[in-house]
C-alpha positions as CSV (number, residue, x, y, z in Angstrom):
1,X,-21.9,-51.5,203.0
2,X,-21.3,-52.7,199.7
3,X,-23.6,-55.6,198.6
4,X,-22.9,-58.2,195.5
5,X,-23.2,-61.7,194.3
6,X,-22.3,-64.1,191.5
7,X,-23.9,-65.6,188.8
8,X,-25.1,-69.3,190.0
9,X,-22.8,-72.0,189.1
10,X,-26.0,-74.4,188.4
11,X,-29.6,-74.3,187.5
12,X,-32.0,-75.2,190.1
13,X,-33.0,-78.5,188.9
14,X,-36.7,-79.9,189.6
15,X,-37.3,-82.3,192.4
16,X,-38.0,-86.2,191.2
17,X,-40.6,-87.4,193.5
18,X,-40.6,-91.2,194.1
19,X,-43.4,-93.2,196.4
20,X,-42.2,-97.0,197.1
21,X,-45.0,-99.1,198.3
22,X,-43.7,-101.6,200.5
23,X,-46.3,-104.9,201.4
24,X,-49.5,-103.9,203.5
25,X,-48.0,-104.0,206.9
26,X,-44.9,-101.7,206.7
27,X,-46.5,-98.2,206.9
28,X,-45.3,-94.8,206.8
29,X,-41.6,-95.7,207.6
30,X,-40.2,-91.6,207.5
31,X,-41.1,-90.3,211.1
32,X,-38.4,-87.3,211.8
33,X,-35.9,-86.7,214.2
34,X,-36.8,-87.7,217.7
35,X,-35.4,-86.1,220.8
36,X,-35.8,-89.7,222.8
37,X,-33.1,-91.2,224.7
38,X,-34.4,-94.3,225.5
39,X,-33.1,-97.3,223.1
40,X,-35.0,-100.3,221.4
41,X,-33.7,-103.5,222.9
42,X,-33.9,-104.8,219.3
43,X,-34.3,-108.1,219.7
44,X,-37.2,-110.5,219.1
45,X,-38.2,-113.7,220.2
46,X,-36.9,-116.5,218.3
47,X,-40.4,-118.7,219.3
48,X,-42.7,-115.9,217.5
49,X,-41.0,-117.0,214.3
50,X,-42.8,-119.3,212.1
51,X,-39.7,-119.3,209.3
52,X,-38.0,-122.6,208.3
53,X,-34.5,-122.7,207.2
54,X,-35.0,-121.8,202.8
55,X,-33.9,-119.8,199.9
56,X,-33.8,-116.0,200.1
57,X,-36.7,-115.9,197.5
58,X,-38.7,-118.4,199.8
59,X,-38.6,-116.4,203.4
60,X,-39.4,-112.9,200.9
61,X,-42.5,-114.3,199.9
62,X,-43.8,-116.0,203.2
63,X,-46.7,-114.3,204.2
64,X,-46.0,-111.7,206.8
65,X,-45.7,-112.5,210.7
66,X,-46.8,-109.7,212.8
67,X,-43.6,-109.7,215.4
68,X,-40.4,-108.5,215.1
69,X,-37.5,-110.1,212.8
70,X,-35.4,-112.3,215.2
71,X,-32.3,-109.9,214.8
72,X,-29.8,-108.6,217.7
73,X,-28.6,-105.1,217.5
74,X,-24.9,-104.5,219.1
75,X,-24.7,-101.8,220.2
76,X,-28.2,-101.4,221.2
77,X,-28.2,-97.7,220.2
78,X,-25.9,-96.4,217.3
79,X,-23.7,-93.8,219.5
80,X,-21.9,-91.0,216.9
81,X,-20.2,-89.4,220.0
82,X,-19.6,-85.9,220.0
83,X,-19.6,-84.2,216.7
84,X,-18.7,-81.1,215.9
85,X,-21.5,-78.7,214.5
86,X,-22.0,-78.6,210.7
87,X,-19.9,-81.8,210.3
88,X,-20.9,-85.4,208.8
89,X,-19.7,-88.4,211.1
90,X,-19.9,-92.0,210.7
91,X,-21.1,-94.6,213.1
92,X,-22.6,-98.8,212.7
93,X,-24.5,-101.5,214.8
94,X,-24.3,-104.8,213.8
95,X,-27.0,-106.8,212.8
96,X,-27.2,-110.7,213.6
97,X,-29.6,-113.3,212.3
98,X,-30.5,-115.2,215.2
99,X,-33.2,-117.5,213.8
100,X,-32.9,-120.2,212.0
101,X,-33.8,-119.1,208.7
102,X,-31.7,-116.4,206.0
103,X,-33.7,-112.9,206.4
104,X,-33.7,-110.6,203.4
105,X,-33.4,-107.2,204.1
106,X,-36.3,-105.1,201.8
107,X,-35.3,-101.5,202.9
108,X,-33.5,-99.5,205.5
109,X,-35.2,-96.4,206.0
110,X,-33.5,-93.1,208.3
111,X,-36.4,-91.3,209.6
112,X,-34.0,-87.8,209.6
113,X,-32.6,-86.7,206.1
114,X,-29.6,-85.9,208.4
115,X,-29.0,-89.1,208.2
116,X,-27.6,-91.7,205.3
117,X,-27.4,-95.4,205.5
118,X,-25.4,-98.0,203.4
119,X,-26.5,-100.1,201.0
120,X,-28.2,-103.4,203.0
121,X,-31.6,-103.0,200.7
122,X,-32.0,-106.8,199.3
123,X,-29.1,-108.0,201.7
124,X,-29.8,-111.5,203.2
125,X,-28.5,-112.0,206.4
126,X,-27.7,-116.2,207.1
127,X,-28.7,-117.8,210.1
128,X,-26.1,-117.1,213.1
129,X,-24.6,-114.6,210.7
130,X,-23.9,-110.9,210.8
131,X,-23.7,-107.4,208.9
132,X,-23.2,-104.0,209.7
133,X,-25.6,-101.0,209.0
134,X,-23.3,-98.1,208.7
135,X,-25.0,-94.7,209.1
136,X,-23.2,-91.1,208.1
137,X,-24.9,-88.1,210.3
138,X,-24.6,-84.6,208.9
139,X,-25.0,-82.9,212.1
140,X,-27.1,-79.3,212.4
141,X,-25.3,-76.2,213.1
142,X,-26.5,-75.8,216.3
143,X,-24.5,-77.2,219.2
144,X,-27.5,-79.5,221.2
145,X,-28.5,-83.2,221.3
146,X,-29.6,-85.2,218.3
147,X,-31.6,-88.4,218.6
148,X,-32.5,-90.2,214.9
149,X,-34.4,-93.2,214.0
150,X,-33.5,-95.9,212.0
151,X,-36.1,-98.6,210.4
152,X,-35.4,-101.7,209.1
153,X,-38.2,-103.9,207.1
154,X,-37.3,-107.7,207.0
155,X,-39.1,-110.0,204.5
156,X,-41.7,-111.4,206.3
157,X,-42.2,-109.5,209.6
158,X,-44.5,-106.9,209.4
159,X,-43.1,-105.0,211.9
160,X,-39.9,-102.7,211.0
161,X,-36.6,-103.1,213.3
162,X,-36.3,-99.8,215.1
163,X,-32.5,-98.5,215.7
164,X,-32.2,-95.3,217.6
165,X,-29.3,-93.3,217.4
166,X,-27.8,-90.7,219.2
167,X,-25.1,-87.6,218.7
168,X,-23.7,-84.9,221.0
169,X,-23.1,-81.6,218.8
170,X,-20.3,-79.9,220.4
171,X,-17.9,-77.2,219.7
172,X,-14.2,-78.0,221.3
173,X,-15.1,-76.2,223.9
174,X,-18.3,-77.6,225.4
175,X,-21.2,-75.5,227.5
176,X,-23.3,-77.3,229.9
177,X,-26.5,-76.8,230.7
178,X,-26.5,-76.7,226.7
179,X,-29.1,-73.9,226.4
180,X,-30.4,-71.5,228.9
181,X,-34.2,-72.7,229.8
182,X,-36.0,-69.0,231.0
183,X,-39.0,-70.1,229.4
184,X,-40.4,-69.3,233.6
185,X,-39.8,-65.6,233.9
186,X,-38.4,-66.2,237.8
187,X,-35.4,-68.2,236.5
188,X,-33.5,-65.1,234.7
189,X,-30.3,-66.0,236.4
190,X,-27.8,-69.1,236.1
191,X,-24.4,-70.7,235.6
192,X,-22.9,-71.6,232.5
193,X,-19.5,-74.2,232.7
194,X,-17.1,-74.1,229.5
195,X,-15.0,-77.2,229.3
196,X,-12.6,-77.7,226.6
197,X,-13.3,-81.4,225.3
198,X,-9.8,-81.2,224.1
199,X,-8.1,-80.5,226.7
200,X,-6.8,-76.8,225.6
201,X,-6.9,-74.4,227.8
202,X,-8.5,-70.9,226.6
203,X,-9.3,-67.8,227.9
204,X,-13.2,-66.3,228.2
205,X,-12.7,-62.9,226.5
206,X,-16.8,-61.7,226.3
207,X,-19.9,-62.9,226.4
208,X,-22.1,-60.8,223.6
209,X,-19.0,-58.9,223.6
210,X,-18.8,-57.7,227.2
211,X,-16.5,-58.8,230.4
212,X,-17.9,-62.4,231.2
213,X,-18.9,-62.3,235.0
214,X,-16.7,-65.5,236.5
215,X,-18.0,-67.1,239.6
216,X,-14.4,-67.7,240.8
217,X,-12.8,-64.3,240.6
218,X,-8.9,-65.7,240.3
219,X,-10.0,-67.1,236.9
220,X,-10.3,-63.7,235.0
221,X,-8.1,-63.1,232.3
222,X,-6.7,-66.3,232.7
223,X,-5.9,-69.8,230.6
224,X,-8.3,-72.8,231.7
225,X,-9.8,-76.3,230.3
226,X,-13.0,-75.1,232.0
227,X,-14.4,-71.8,233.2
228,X,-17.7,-71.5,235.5
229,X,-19.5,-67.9,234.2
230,X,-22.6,-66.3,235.8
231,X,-25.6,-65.3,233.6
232,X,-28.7,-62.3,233.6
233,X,-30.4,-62.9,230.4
234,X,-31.5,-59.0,231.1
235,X,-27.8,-58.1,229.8
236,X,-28.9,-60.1,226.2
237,X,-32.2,-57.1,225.9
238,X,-32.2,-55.7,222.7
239,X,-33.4,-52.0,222.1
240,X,-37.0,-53.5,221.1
241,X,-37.5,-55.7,224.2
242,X,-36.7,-58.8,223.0
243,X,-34.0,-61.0,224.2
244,X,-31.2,-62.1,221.8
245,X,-31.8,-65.3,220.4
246,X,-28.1,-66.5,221.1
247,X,-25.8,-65.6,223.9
248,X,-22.8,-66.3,222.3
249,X,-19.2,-66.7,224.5
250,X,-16.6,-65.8,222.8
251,X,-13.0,-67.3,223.3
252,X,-9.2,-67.8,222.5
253,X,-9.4,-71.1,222.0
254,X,-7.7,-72.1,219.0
255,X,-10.6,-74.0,216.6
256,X,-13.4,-72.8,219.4
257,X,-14.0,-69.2,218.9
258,X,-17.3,-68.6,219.5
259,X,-19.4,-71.2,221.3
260,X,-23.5,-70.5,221.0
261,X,-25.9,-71.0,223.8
262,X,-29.3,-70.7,223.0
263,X,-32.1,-68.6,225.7
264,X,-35.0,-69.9,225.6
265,X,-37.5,-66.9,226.3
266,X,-41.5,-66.1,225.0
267,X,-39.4,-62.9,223.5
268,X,-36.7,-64.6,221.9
269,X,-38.5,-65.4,218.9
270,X,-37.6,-64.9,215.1
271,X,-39.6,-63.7,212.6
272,X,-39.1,-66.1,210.4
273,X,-41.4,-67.2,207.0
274,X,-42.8,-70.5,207.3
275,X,-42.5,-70.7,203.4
276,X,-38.9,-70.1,204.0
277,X,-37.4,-73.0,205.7
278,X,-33.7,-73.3,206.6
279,X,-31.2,-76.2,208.5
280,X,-29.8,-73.2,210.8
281,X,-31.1,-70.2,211.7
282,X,-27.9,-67.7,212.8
283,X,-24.2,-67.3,211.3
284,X,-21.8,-68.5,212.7
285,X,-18.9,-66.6,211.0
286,X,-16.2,-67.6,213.6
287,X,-13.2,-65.6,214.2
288,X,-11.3,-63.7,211.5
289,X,-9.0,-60.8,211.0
290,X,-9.3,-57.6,209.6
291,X,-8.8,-57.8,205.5
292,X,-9.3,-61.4,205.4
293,X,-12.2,-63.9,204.3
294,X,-13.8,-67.4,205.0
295,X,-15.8,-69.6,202.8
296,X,-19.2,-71.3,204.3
297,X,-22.2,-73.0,203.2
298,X,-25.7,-71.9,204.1
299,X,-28.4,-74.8,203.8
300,X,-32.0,-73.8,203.1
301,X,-34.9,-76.2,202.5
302,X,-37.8,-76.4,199.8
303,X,-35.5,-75.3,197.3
304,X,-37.6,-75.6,194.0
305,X,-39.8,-73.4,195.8
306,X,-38.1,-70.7,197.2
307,X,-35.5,-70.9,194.1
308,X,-32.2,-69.5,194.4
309,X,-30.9,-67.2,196.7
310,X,-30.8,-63.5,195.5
311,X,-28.6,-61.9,197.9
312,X,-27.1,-62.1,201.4
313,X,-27.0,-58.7,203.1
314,X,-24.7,-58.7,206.4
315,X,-26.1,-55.5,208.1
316,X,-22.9,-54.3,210.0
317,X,-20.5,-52.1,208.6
318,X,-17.1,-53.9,207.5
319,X,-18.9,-57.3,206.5
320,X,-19.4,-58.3,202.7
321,X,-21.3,-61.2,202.0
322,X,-20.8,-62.5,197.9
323,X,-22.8,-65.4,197.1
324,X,-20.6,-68.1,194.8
325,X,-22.5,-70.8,194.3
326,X,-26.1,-72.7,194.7
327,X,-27.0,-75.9,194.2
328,X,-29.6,-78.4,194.9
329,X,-30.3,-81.9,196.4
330,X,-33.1,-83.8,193.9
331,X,-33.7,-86.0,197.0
332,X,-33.9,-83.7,199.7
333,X,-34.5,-80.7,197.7
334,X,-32.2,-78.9,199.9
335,X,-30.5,-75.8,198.3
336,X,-26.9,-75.3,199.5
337,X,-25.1,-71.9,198.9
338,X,-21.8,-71.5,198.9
339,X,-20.5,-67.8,199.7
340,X,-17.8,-65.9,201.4
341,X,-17.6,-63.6,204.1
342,X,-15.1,-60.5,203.2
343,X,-14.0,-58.7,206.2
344,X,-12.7,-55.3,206.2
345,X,-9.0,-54.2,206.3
346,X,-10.1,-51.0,208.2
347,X,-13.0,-53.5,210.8
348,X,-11.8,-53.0,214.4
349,X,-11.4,-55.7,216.7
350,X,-14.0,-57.3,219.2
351,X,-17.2,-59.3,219.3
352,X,-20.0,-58.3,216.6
353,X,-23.8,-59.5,216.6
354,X,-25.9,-58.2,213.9
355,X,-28.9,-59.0,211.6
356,X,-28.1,-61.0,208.3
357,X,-30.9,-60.8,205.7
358,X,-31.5,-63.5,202.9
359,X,-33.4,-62.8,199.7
360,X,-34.9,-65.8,197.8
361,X,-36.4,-65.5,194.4
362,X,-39.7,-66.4,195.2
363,X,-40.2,-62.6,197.1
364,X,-39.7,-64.0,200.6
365,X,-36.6,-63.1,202.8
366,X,-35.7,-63.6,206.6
367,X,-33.3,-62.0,208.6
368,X,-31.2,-63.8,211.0
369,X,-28.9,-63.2,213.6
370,X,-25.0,-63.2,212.6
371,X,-22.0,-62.9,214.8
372,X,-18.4,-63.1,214.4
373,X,-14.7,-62.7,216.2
374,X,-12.4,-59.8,214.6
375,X,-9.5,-61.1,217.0
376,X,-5.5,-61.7,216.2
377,X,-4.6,-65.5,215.3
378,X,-4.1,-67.4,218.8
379,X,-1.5,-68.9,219.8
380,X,0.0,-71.9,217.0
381,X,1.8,-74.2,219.3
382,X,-0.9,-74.3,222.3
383,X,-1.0,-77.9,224.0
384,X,-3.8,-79.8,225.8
385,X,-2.7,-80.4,229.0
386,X,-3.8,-84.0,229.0
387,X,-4.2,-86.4,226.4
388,X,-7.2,-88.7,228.2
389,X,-9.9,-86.9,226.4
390,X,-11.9,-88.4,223.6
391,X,-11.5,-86.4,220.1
392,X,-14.3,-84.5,218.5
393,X,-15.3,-86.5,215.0
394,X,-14.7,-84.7,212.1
């Protein structure tokens, strides 16, 4: 297989590093991502404040109450909806002053760096008044939930205000249970049901490449907006014993070609470096045609550590991986790399699942599981057969 990359387009430029001190009461306000559905009410007592009506310099500088600012959040959680993997996606609250005093705003503070706020730091908020937080979510490229934190410190309130926030990351066509839990050894078979979230209907061609097993027989071979498949994570073995990390469905559906479910085994782990941290770990290359090529972006993290990139080896025969470009975040230090995937002219069709190795310049690598569609187009003019579904966000 021939192997190659280009020169980077930028130098990998040092990470600033910045520590804000905010009062004695805030604390550590960064606390991760948080799979937890359950929502602040975000709302305090108007009675626990002590504030009088004053000047935005007077309630900064009142010493701080230990309570929650008197501030409604509508909605109560910050709902992005159903996002499609690898994409960013805006969604707000509103924040109203319900006291009888202005509150300044001193800092908002997203405890994911998936997520971004707008600008509200120094913002004062009048009594019976009102302004949105709006918050932009780059979502993983992993199909699953994602729950985020938001905290807000208010000028005299010890206490931050808490929003949580919530995201569905969904291909087009949706897989529920979202991952297959055989964590216990006795639960090695299951269901799986594909809907199509908009409304398309699509055809199940393979699951890891071979004949999916349909619990309703009449359904084979043909064009649904939801399919119900059997499972036996014994058909994912590899040659070494392990279990594939993804069991990946692969289908006809226009923008949906291969759709990821992750099995959750004891022998499905990666050997992965801990020094060499990345936002996804698998390729999703999608579905392409012999003789063509796709551009993606690969996100590692720690990137003035690991350096650049090096090389991208796709082992499988027909797959070309040239590297065009790196660069890095100096506030999340994450180092994006731009490349393209070169497909054969002479790669025959079907489902492929192979090992991807990454070389970073610091002598570590990782190898990580890549898979990809060599199928026709589909069909151009395809309809949904209803128009009541909500759209993915892009």
């Amino acid at each position: 297989m021939h192997m190659r990359s280009t020169p980077l387009t930028q130098h990998i430029v040092s990470k600033s590093i910045l520590a804000v001190i905010i009062g004695t009461g805030f604390g550590m306000l960064l606390s991760g991502c948080e799979n937890n559905d359950s929502a602040s009410e975000g709302v305090a007592d108007e009675s626990t404040s002590s504030n009088t009506a004053g000047s935005p310099s007077e309630v900064s500088n009142s010493a701080p109450v230990p309570t929650l600012p008197p501030i409604r959040i509508t909605p109560g959680v910050l709902n992005w909806g159903d996002v499609l993997p690898g994409a960013t996606s805006d969604g707000s609250v509103a924040l109203t002053n319900l006291g009888t005093a202005p509150l300044k705003i001193l800092t908002v503070q997203p405890g994911c760096k998936c997520t971004t706020t707008n600008g509200l730091d120094g913002v004062v908020i009048g009594p019976g008044e009102s302004r949105d937080l709006v918050a932009s979510l780059d979502a993983q490229s992993s199909p699953g939930t994602r729950n985020v934190q938001i905290k807000v410190l208010v000028a005299g309130y010890s206490k931050p205000l808490e929003i949580n926030g919530t995201a569905i990351i969904t291909h087009p066509v949706r897989v529920r249970p979202t991952y297959i839990n055989a964590v216990d050894e006795t639960k090695s078979t299951g269901t799986l049901m594909l809907s199509s979230g908009d409304q398309i209907p699509f055809e199940v061609l393979s699951v890891d490449g071979k004949p999916p097993r349909f619990l309703r027989k009449e359904m084979a071979q043909k064009r649904s907006t939801s399919h119900m498949l059997s499972y036996d994570i014994n058909d994912h073995l590899e040659p070494d014993g392990r279990y594939r990390r993804w069991v990946v469905v692969e289908t006809d559906h226009p923008t949906s070609p291969l759709v990821e479910v992750l099995l959750r085994h004891r022998n499905t782990s990666l050997d992965v470096n801990p020094g060499f941290k990345h936002s996804a770990y698998h390729f999703n290359l999608g579905r392409l045609q012999p003789g063509t090529s796709t551009e993606l972006t690969h996100v590692s993290r720690e990137g003035t550590s690991t350096g650049p990139i090096g090389m991208i080896i796709a082992e499988q025969d027909g797959v070309d991986i040239e590297i065009l470009s790196q660069e890095v975040d100096e506030e999340s230090d994450d180092l994006s790399t731009k490349f393209r995937v070169n497909i054969s002219p002479d790669m025959p069709e079907g489902f492929f699942y192979f090992p991807i190795r990454i070389y970073a310049a610091n002598n570590v690598d990782v190898t990580l599981p890549g898979f990809v569609s060599i199928r026709p187009e589909p069909q151009a003019d395809r309809s949904p057969e209803e128009q009541t579904a909500k759209p993915i966000q892009r």
